[in-house]
MIDOSE-1310 file (N, C-alpha, C; in nm, 2 decimals, decimal comma, always signed):
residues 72
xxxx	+0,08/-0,12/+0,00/+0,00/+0,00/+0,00/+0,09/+0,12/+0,00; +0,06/+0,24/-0,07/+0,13/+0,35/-0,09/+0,10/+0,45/+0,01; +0,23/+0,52/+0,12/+0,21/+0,59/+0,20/+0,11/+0,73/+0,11; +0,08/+0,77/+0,23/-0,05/+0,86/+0,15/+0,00/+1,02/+0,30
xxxx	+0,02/+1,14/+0,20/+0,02/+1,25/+0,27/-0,09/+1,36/+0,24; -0,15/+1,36/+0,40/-0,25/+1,46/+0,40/-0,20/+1,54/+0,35; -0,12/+1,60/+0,36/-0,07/+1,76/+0,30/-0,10/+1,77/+0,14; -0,09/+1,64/+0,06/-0,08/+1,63/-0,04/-0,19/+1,64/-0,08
xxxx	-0,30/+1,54/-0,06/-0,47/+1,51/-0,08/-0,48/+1,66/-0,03; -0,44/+1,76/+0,08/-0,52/+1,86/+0,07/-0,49/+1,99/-0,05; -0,38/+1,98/-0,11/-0,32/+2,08/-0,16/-0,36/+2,03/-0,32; -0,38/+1,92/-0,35/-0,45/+1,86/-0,48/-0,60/+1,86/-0,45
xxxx	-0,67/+1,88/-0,37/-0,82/+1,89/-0,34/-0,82/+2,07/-0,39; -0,74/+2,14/-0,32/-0,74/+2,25/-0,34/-0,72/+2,29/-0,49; -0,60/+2,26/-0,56/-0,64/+2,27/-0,69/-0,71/+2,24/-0,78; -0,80/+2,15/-0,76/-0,94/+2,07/-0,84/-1,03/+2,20/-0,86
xxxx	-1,04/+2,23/-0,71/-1,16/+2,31/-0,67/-1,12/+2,45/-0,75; -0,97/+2,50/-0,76/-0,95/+2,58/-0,81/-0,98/+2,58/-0,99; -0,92/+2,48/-1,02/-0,92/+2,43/-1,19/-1,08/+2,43/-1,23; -1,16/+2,37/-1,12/-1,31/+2,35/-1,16/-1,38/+2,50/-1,16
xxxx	-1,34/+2,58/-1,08/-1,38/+2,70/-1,08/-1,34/+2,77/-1,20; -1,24/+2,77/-1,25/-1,19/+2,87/-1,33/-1,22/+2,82/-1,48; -1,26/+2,70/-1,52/-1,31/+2,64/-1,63/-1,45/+2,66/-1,61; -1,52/+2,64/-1,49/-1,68/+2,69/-1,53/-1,67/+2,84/-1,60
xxxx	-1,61/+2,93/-1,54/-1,58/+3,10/-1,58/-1,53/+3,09/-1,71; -1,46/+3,00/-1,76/-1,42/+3,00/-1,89/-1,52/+2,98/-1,96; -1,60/+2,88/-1,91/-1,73/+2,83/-2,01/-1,81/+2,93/-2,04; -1,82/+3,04/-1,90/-1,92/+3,11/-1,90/-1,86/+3,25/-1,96
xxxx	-1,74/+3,22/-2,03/-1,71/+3,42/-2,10/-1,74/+3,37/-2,22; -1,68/+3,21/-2,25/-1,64/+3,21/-2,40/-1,87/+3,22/-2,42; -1,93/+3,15/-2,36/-2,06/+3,16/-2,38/-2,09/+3,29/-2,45; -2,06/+3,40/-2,35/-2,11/+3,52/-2,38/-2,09/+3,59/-2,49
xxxx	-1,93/+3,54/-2,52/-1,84/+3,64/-2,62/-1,97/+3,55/-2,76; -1,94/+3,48/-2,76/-2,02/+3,38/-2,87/-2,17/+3,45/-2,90; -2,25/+3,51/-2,76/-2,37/+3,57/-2,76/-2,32/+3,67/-2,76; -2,23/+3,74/-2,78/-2,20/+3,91/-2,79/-2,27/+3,98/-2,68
xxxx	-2,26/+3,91/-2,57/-2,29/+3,98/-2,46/-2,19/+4,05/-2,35; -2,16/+4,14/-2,42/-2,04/+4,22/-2,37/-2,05/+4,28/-2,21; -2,13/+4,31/-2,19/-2,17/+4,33/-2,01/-2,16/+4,18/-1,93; -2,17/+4,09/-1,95/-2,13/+3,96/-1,92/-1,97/+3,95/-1,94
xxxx	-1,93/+3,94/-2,07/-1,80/+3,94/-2,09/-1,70/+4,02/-1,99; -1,72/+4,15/-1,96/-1,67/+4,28/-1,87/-1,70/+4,21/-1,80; -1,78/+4,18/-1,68/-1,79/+4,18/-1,57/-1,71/+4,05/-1,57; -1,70/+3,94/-1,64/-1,62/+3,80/-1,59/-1,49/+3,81/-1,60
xxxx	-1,41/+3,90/-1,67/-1,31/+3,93/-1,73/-1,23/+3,89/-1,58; -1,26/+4,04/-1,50/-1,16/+3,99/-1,34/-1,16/+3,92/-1,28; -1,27/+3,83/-1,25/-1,32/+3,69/-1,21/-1,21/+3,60/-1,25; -1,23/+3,59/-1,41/-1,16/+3,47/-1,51/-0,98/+3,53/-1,48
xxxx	-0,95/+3,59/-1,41/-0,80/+3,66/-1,40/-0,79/+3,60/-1,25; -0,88/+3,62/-1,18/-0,84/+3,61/-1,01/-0,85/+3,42/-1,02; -0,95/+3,40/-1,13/-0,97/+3,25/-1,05/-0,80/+3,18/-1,15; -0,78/+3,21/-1,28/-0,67/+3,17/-1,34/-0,53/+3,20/-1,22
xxxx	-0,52/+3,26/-1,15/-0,42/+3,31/-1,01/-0,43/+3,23/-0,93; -0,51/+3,21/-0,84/-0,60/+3,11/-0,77/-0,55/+2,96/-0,80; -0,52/+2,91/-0,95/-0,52/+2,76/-0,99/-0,36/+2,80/-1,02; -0,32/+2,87/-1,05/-0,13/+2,89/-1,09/-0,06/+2,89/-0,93
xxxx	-0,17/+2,99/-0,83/-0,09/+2,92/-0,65/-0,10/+2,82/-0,63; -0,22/+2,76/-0,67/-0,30/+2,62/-0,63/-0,17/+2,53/-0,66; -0,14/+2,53/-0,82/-0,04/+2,43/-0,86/+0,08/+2,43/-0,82; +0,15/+2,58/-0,80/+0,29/+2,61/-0,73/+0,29/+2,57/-0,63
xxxx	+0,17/+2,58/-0,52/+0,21/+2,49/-0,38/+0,21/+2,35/-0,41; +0,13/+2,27/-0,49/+0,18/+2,11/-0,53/+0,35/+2,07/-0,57; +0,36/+2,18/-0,68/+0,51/+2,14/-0,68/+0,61/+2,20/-0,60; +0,63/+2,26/-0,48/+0,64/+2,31/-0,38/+0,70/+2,17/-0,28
xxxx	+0,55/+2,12/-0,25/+0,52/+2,08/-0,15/+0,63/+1,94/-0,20; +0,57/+1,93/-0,29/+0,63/+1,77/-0,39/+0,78/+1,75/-0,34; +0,84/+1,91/-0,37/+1,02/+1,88/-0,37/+1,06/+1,86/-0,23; +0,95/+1,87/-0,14/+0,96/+1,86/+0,00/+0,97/+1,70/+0,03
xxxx	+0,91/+1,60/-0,08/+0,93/+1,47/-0,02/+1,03/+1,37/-0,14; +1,11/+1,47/-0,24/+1,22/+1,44/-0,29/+1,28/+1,42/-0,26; +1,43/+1,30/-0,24/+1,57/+1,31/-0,21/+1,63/+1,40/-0,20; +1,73/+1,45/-0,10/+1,86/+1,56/-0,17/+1,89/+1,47/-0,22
């Protein structure tokens, strides 16, 4: 059986949640731009920026954490 670290399952739980967020917001600009619904578009714009940040920390603490249970 493979040792298993909480630290890990929580910092990969956290990026899901981050990745799943920021792909619904994707779905939901490209939607709009496609409806030329430009007030939609504006307003998701900083959303689709904060949540793409959000999933690039999300990942940098994964590989972070990862070189923590590397060999020197």
């Amino acid at each position: 059986m493979q040792n298993t670290c909480a630290e890990c399952d929580r910092l990969w739980d956290e990026y899901t949640q981050a990745k799943t967020a920021h792909l619904t917001v994707i779905v939901q600009h490209h939607k709009a731009v496609v409806q030329k619904d430009s007030a939609v578009v504006d307003a998701i714009a900083p959303l689709k920026y904060d949540l793409a940040q959000r999933e690039l920390k999300a990942r940098r603490a994964i590989s972070e954490h990862e070189a923590a249970h590397e060999p020197l």
